[in-house]
Every structure is written in C-alpha cells, then in structure tokens.
N, C-alpha and C positions, 0 to 999 in steps of 0.2 A: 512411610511416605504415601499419597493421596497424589492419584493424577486423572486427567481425562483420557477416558478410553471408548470407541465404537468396534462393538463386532458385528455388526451390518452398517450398510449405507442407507440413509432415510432423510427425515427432518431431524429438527433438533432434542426430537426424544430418543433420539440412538444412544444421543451422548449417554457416559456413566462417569460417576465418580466413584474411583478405585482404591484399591490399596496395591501400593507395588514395591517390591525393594531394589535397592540399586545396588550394583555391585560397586568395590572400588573400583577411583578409574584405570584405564586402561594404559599404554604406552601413548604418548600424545595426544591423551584426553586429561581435563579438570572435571572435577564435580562443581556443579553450581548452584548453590542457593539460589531458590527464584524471590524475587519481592515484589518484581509486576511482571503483569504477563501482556502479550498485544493482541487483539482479536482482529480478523481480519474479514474483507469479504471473500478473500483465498482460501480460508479456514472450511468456507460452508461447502465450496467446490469439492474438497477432499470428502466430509464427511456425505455430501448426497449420492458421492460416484461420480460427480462428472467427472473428477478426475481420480480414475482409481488408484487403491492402495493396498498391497497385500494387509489383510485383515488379520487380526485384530489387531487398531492401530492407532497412536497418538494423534495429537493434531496439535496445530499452532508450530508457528514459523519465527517467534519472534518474544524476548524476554529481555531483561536485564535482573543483573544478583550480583552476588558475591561467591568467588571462588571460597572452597571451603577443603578441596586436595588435589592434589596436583599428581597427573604421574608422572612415569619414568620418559624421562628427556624433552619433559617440558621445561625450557628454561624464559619464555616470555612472559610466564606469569609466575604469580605468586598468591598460598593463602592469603584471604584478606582484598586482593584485587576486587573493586567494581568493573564488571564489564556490562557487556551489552552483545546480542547479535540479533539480526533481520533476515537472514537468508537459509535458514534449516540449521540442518537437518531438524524434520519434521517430531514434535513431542512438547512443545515449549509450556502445554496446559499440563503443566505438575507443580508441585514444590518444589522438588530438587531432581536435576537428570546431572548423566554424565556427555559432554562435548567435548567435538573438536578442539585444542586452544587455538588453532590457526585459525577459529573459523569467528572469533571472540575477537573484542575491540573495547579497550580501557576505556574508561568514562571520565573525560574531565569533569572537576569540582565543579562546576560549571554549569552541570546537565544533570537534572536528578533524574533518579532509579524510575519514576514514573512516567517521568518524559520520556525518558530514554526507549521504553518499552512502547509507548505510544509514537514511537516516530520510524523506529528502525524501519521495520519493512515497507513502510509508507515514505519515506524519506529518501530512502537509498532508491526508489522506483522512481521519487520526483527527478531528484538527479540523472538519473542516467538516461529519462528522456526527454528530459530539457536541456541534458548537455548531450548526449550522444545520438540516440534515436533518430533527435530534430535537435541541431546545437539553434535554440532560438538565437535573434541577435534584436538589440535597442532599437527599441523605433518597430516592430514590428508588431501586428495585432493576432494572437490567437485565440480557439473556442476549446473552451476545457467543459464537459460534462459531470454529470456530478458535482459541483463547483464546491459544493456544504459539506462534504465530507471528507473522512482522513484525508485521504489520500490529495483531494482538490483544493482544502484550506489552506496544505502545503504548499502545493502547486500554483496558488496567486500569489503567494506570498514570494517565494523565490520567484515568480518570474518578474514579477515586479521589482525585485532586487535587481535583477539583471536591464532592466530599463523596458521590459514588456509589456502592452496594452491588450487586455486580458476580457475577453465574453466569456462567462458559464451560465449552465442551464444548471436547474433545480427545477422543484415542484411548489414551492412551497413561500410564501411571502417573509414568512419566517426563518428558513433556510436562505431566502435571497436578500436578505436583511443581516445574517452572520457572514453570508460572502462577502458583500458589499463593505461590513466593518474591518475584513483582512486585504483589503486594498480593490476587490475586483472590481473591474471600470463597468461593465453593463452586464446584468444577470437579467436572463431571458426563462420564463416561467414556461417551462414546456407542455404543462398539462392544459393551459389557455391561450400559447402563442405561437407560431407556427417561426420553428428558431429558426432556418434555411430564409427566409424571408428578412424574421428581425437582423438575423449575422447582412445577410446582405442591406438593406439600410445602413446599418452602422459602419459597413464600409466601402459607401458610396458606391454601390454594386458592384465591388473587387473579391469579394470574400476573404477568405484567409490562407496563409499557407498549409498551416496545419491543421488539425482537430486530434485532442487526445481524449479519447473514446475508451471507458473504461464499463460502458453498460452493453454494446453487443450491437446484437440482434434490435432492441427495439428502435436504436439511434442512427441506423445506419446508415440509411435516404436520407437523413437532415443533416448528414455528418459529413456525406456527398455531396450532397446539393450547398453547400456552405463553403466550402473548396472553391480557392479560385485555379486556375490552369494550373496543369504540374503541380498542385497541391499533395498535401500527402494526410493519409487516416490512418494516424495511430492509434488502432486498435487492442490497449492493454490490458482489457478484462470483457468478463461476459456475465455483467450482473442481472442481464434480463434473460438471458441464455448465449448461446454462441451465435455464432454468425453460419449458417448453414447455405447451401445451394445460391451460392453467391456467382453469376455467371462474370467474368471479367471484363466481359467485352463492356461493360458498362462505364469501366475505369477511362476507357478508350472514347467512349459519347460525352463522357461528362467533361472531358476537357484533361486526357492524358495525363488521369491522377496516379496515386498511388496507395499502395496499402501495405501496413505492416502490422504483423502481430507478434510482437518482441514480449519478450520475458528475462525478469530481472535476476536469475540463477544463470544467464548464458552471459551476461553483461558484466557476473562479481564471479564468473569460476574461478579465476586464480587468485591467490591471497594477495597479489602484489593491487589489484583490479577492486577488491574486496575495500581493501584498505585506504584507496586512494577514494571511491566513492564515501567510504564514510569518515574520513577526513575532512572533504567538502559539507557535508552533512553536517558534524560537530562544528564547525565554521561559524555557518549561517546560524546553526540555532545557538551559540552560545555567544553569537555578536548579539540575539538580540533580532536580528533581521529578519528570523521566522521562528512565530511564536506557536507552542504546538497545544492545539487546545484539547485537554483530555476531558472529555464531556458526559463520559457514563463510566460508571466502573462498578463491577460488580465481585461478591467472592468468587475464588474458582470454584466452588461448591453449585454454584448458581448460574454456571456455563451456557444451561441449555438456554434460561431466560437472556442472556447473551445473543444467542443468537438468533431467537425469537425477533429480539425486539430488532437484530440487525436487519435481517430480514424484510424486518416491517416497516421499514425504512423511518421508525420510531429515532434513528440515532443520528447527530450530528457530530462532524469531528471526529475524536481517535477513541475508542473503549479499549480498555485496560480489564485486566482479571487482577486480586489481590488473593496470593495463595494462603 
C-alpha cells in the first residue's frame, strides 16, 4: 500500500509518498479502500506545525471507498459498503487505511465516490455553522469570505437554500464570476475594494449579523467593521495565519459584537451528532440544491503539487486526490 507521510513540519516538500502495510482491522474498525481522497486548507495546518502532530504523521481528514473487511463486532457495516467520512481520525492520504465504523456514513446511490470526498469535511463545517454556530434565518443578509472556494461554494449554495442574501469577498474577477454562478447576491473584490465599506452600502449602513471568516488574521478589521451591533465573527479558519493579540475591548467600541472560534470535531464528537449533520449534508446535495464543484484533482502520488497550488490560491472549489 502507498500513503502520504511528513516526518518534519515545513512546506509542501515534506510531504512523502510511502509504502506502508496495514494490518487487519481491529475490533470495531473496517478496512477501507480509498477511491477519492479530499484535500483540505486544514491538511496544510497540520503538515506546517501550526497545528502540531506527533511525527511521523499522516494527513487528510477526509475520503470516501469501499469497505473491503470488517472486524469483530462490527455489525453496521458490511464488505462491499460505500462509505464516506469528514471528520478524522487523521491519515485519509493513502489507498487503504483501517477506521472507525462509527466514524463512517453509507453513501446513497445518489452521491458519487468523488463528490462524496470533495464535500465531507467541507460540507459537514457548512452545516453546523449555518445551523448551529449562527442558525441563519430567511430574509436575512450575511458576508461569507473566501466565497470561490470548497468550503464557500457550499456555503451560498445552502444558504440560499435556506432563503439567505449572501456577500462574499474573493480576489479575483474570475473567482467572483464562479461565486456569482452558485447563486452569491454581491461578491466584493477584496484586493481593490475596501469590503467594510462595500458590506455597508449593500445594507443600507446596517451591516450584517454575521461574518464567517475562514482566512484569520488578514480579514479581521473588515470582518468587524462590517458587523452591525451584537453581530457576531465567525471565525472558522486561519488561512492568512491566526488571529493573534487580539485586545477585546474592541468587541466592546465596535458595537457589543462577538466572537467565535468553533471547530467542527467539537460539533460531530458523538456518532448520534456525527450522523444527524451528515444526513442534512446527503439532503441537500443529493436533492440537487447544492452542487459540489470538484475543480482540480490530482494523483495522490502528486500531493505535494496539491498543495502547492492550494496554497497559491491557484484552486477554486473542492480538489480531490485519486489514489
């Protein structure tokens, strides 16, 4: 078997492609054939260090396959199953590993092995913070960052489902030309528009409840100033870096906002929680109502160029690995 492996923390020449063997599985573990794998911007976090990981150490959060053996007192699944999972345990850049079954979710006919992989982790994160984080409600206007990417192509799409009027920022005419075709109402070009400004025109100098902030540090002033009173900044990633020496009294001047920095392993810990988010997930995309665009894919031999190009903000949409 062939998987990725880093035994330092660096760029994306750390990555290696391996050889490893797996054992049979364990007492409530399947072995699973992979056939796509999801690449994520969470993927880079682990191999730079920002979020560390006893070394030497897998990566990727997120695949779909086919069971291929079952162990002892697995009775939810069976050889031959398509499944899917989004939320770890961490290793998903292989051909074949051994999981959790609890941690595994059948795939209706419905959802191919490719989608499926490009949407889990990204999907299950739109969810729980458009229904739980921030339950939006119709009729209301939010600013989604990143708009052109996995995780944000989702995220108009479902919210718009839900009856929402939708701002994202991009960089790029081209990215703001692919948001704009999955329903987004106004995309604000952030490297020539000053968004705190445009969010306030577009709502008649009200701002927004929300903002979900998936880039950090660099967005953070526009992310505030875009907020109208008791608004709230959902802060779900740090793809410019973190958010560092953030005093709060700021929250207090700007109109008694809020801040949150949620993560989507605290939202699906228990199978019951796991299950019911990706239920809603299999929903929407197998109604049809959100379409999941897998726009690069590469062999998992060629990981590192993966993340290269993520990186370089070369990618729009969801990338896939094909092992």
């Amino acid at each position: 078997m062939k998987a990725i492996k880093f035994h330092k923390t660096g760029g994306p020449e750390v990555i290696q492609y391996e050889d490893i063997t797996l054992d049979a599985p364990g007492p409530g573990e399947v072995r699973l054939r992979h056939t796509a794998i999801g690449v994520n911007y969470l993927d880079t976090y682990y191999r730079s260090g920002a979020y560390p990981l006893p070394l030497p150490s897998g990566l990727g959060s997120e695949a779909a396959g086919v069971v291929e053996a079952v162990g002892e007192g697995v009775t939810t699944l069976k050889v031959g199953d398509r499944v899917a999972y989004g939320a770890g345990p961490i290793g998903s850049y292989s051909q074949a590993r051994n999981m959790p079954a609890n941690r595994l979710s059948k795939l209706p006919d419905t959802i191919s092995d490719e989608t499926a992989a490009a949407m889990m982790l990204k999907g299950m994160t739109v969810r729980y913070l458009l229904r739980e984080t921030y339950k939006v409600k119709a009729g209301e206007t939010i600013l989604w960052h990143a708009v052109a990417g996995g995780v944000g192509l989702i995220a108009v799409q479902w919210a718009k489902y839900l009856g929402v009027r939708v701002i994202g920022t991009t960089s790029s005419p081209e990215k703001a030309a692919l948001a704009k075709s999955m329903g987004c109402d106004e995309v604000i070009n952030y490297t020539s528009e000053n968004v705190a400004e445009r969010v306030r025109e577009l709502t008649d100098g009200k701002g927004v409840p929300v903002v979900y902030d998936g880039v950090g540090q660099a967005t953070l002033n526009a992310s505030l100033d875009s907020l109208s009173p008791f608004g709230l900044l959902v802060n779900f990633g740090s793809a410019s870096g973190p958010v560092t020496g953030f005093d709060t009294g700021i929250l207090a001047a700007k109109g008694s906002l809020y801040l949150t920095r949620p993560g989507l392993n605290t939202y699906v810990d228990s199978d019951e929680a796991l299950q019911a988010n990706v239920a809603d997930l299999f929903d929407v995309v197998g109604s049809g109502d959100v379409r999941i665009e897998v726009n690069q894919t590469y062999p998992l031999a060629d990981a590192v160029k993966a993340h290269q190009d993520l990186e370089g903000r070369k990618t729009t949409g969801s990338t896939i690995l094909l092992p």
